[in-house]
Every structure is written in C-alpha cells, then in structure tokens.
N, C-alpha and C positions, 0 to 999 in steps of 0.2 A: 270499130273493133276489127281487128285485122283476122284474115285468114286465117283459120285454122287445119294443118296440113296432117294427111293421116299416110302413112302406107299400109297398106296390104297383101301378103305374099299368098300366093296361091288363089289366090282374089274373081278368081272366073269362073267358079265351079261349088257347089257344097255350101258349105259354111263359107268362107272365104267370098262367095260371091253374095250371098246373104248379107257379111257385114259388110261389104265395100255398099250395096245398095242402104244398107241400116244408118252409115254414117254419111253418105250425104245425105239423108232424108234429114240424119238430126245438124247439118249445117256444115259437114264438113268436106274440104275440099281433099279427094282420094286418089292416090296414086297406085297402081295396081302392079304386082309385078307375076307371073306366071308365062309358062310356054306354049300356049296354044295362041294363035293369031285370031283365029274366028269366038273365043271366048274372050279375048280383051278389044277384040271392036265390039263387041255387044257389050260387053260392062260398063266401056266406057260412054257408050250411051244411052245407060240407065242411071250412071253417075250425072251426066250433062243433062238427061230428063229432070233430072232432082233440081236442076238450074243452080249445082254445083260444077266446078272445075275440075278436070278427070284430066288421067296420064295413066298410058297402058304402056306397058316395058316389055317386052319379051325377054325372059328371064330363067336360067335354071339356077333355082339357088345353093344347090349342092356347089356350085361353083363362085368362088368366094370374091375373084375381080370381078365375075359379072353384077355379083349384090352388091360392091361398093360405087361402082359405074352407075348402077340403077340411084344410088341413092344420091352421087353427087346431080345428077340427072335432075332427080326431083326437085334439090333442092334449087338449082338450077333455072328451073324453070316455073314451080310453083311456090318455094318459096323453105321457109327452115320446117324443121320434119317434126311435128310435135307430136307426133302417135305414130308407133311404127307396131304393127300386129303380124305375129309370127305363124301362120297357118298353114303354110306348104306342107302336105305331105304325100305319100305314097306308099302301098305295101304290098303285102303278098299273104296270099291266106294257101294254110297249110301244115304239118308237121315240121318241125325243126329242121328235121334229119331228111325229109324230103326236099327240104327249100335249097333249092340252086346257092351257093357259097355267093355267086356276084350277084344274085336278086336281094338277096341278104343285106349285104354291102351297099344295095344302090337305095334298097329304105334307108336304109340307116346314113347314109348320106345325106338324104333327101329331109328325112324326116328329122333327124336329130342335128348334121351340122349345119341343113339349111334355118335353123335356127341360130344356132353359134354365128353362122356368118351375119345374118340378119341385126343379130343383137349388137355384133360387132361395128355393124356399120352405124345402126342409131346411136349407137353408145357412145360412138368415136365424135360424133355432134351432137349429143345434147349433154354430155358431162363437160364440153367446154363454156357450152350456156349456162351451163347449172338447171336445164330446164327439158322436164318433156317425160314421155311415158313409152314404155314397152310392156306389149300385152303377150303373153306365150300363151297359144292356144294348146291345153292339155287336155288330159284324160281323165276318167274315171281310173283307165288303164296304167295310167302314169304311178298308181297306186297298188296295184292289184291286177298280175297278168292273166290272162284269160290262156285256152288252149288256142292253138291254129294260127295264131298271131304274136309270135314272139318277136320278130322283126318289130314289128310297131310297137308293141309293148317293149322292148326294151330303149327304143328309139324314146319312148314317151319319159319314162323312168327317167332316164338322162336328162331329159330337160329340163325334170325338176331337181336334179343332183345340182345341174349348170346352174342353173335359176338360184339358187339357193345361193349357191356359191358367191356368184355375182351381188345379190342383196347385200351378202356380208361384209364385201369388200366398199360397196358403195354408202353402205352403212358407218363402217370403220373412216371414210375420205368425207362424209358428213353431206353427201350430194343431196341433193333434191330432187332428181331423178327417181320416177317410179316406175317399179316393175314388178305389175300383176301376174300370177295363174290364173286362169280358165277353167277349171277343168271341165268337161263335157260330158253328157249323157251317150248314149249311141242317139244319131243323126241319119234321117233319110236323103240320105246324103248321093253324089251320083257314082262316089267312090267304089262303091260294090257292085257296079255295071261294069267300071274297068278296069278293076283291080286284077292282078295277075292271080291267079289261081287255080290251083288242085286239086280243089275240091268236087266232088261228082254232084252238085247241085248248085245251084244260083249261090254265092253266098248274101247273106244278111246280119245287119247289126244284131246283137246280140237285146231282144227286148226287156224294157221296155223303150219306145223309140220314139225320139220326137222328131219333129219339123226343123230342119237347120233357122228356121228363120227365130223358133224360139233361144236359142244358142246366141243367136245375134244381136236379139233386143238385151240378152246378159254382157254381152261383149263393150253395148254402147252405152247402156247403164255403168259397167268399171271404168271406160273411156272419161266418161263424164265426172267420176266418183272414183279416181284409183283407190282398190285395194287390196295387199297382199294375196288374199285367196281366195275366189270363189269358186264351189261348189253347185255346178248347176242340175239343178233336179234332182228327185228323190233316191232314183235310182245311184246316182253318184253318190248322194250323201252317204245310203246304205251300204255302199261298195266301199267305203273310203275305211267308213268305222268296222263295218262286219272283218273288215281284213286287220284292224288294229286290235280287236280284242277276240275274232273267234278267227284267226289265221289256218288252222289243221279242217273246221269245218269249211271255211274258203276253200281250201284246195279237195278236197273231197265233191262240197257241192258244184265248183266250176265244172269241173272235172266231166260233169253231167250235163248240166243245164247249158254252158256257156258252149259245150261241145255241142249238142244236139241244136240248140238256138241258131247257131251260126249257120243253120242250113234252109234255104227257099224253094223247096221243089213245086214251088206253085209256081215260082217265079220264072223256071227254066224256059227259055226262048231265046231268039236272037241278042247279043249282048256286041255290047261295044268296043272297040279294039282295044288293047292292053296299053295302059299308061304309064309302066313302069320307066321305060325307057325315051320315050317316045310321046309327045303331046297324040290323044286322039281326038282325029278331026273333027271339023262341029261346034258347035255351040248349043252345051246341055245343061244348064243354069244350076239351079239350088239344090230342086227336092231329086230324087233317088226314084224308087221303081214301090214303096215303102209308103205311099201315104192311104194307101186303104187302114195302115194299122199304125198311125204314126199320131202320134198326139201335139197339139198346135202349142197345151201350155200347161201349167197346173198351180198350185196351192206355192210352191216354194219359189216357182219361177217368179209367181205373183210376187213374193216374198223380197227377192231380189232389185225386182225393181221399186218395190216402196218399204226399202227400208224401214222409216222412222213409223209407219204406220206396223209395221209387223211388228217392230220393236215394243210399239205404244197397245197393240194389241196383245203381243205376249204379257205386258206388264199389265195387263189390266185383268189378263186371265189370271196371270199369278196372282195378283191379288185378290182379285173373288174367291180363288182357292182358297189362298193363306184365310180371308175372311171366314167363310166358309167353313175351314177348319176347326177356326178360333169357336167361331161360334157351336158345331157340334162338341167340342170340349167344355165350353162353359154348359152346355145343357148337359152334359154327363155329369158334369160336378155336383149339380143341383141337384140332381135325383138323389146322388151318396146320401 
C-alpha cells in the first residue's frame, strides 16, 4: 500500500500540531507548513518518532505563491497530496472599534485566505486526479459570533460561505474530491499566550474547553471517514442549534457569558510575544496555559469516533422507548 500523504498548515502549535502528531500516529506521512523554525524542527520530529516521513516548510500562508511552492515541494518530495488540512490562523482579541484597521486585515488574511490559498493549492491537484480530501478546520464560531473577537469570527464564517460554495461547484463537475468542516469547541490551545490583545486580563477560550488533542482524534477520525460536517463537542452542537432557533436569546446571552468568559485573571503573568505578525520564538507544542480546567474528552466526542456503535446505541434506545411506549398504551387500554 503506498504512502499516504497529508499536509498541514499551521501544524507547530495548538490543534495544528496535535493533528500533524495524530496522523502520523494513524500511518500517515505529514507535511507541515507554518513560520516558526524552532516549532517545525520539533514537529518534524515527532512526526519521524512516529517512524513516519515528515517535511517542515516554513511558510506564511496569507501569501498565496508561498502555499503553492509549499505544495509543489511536498509533492515533490514525498509524493501526491491526499489530505491537505486548513488550520492556520491568527487573531486579535478586543472590541471592533478598538482593533487596529491592519491587525484586522492580517487575521483575516491569515485566517480566512490562508485557507482560500490552501484549498487552492490542494484543489488544483487533486481535482486533476479525481482523488483526495480537504479538511477546513472551523468553528463553533463560524456559526455564532461571540463579543471581543470579530476578526476570527468573521474570518471563520467565510470559510464556511467558501466551503460551501466550493462543495457546490465540485458537486455540479461530479468530482470525487472531498471536503469536510471541523467545526471546534474552544481549545487549550497556546493561541491565547500570543495572541495580540487589549484586553486588561490574560485572555481565555470561552468554556467549556477541551484539550486540542481531543479536536485531533476528530480531525483523523473524518481523515479516515470524510464527512461533510462535523460538529465536535457538546458545547458546539449547543452553539450551532441554540443560534438556529433561539438567535435574539444568543445575542443577549453571548453578550454576557462569552464577554465575561473570555477573561483569565488567574492566568495574568509573563506571556509570550505576539504572533500576529511575526512567528514567536520557541517551541510551545499543543495544550495552552488551560489544562487545570480543560477536558480530555466526552460523551459525543466518544460519539464521533464510533459512529456505528452510537448509531446502533441510539437505535436501540429508541426502540426500548418506542417499546416501552407501546407497552404502557396497551396497559392503559386494558384497564378502559
């Protein structure tokens, strides 16, 4: 069986360096691309520990020759691209109307076209094959914008507009080419160490918060199994539907919880230099500052990774219900 080739954008840090170690663990050979030097010589050999084949690019994917150069690279040298995973991003926490006009611009660069370019580049080789997958790592956010983070939040939103868009058209040309959402829960992620920010306290994900590495066993589970959308965690599922049928209570409750949430003042101490523009130096792997309060996994996560068995469990509940049912109706009748 031959190689199976994956990349990864953003792939040194967070979630991103989560999955690059998640999928060579599950056999696959990883190509990373990101701009820090001392985060892609460490991943790369946590990928080569896995006694897979790794490839670290130094890369800003806002920049759309340097993500095609990356990809003929890859293919280049380890081989055609059968998984390209869209995770890069970057942001800024703060009011609207406070946030700098070019900090604005460089998430949303970062965030929303380093995905366009990303997708661009796998797209451009595997719709000649007829073969392969793209995973866009979303949000819960990409649903439902929170206060203090409108840059990523609208960065996120786009991606599922793009996304969308793209399905329809590869749908319409009859490709074989798949391409999943993600969406995420909040991640104790090392993002909210360097993220650029205004805020007069450490900030933090908005809880309930898991462990990026639970985010990554989701990520290699779709790898394995593409499917249009998943929803990882409960807290996302809650976020996705609460904002589809109680939208005026969303924006009221955010308004409170997601504003006051976003604040760590237990956390405040020395923090790490700002990443918006600029890789910060180091090598600071997966989890965040966040794992006193951060959960490894739950009930749906479970869920995701064993489908047939949730499936086979929900059917068997329903039908002890239906049973169940049936039977306290036939005992009412008798009595009549």
């Amino acid at each position: 069986m031959s190689a199976r080739i994956a990349v990864v954008t953003g792939g040194t840090a967070g979630l991103g360096r989560a999955t690059a170690r998640a999928l060579a663990e599950d056999g696959w050979d990883v190509a990373v691309l990101a701009r820090g030097a001392d985060g892609l010589a460490a991943t790369l050999a946590e990928i080569e520990a896995s006694g897979r084949r790794g490839l670290a690019i130094a890369t800003d994917v806002a920049d759309r020759e340097a993500v095609e150069s990356a990809a003929a690279r890859v293919e280049a040298e380890l081989g055609p691209i059968d998984l390209w995973v869209n995770n890069a991003m970057v942001g800024v926490f703060g009011t609207f109307l406070d946030t700098d006009p070019d900090d604005f611009r460089r998430a949303t660069d970062v965030t929303y076209f380093g995905v366009v370019n990303g997708t661009r580049a796998a797209l451009s080789r595997m719709v000649p094959r007829d073969r392969g997958h793209v995973i866009q790592i979303g949000s819960a956010l990409a649903h439902r914008g929170i206060p203090l983070q409108a840059g990523y939040c609208g960065a996120k939103h786009a991606i599922k507009g793009f996304t969308e868009s793209v399905v329809a058209e590869l749908t319409h040309e009859g490709s074989a080419v798949a391409i999943s959402m993600v969406d995420m829960p909040a991640l104790n992620t090392i993002q909210f160490s360097w993220v650029k920010s205004k805020l007069d306290a450490h900030p933090q994900p908005v809880p309930t918060i898991f462990e990026p590495e639970a985010g990554a066993r989701a990520v290699v589970q779709v790898a394995r199994t593409p499917r249009r959308r998943t929803w990882v965690g409960e807290p996302t599922v809650m976020t996705v539907l609460g904002n589809m049928f109680l939208p005026r209570f969303m924006d009221w409750y955010l308004s409170k919880a997601a504003w006051d949430g976003q604040f760590a003042p237990d956390k405040d101490g020395p923090r790490l230099p700002e990443n918006l523009y600029e890789p910060a130096p180091g090598d600071h792997g997966a989890r965040g500052a966040f794992s006193d309060r951060a959960k490894e996994d739950s009930v749906q996560l479970w869920g995701i990774r064993n489908r047939r068995l949730a499936a086979g469990a929900g059917a068997a509940l329903g039908a002890a219900l239906g049973a169940g049912a049936a039977a306290l109706a036939v005992g009412l009748l008798r009595r009549r």
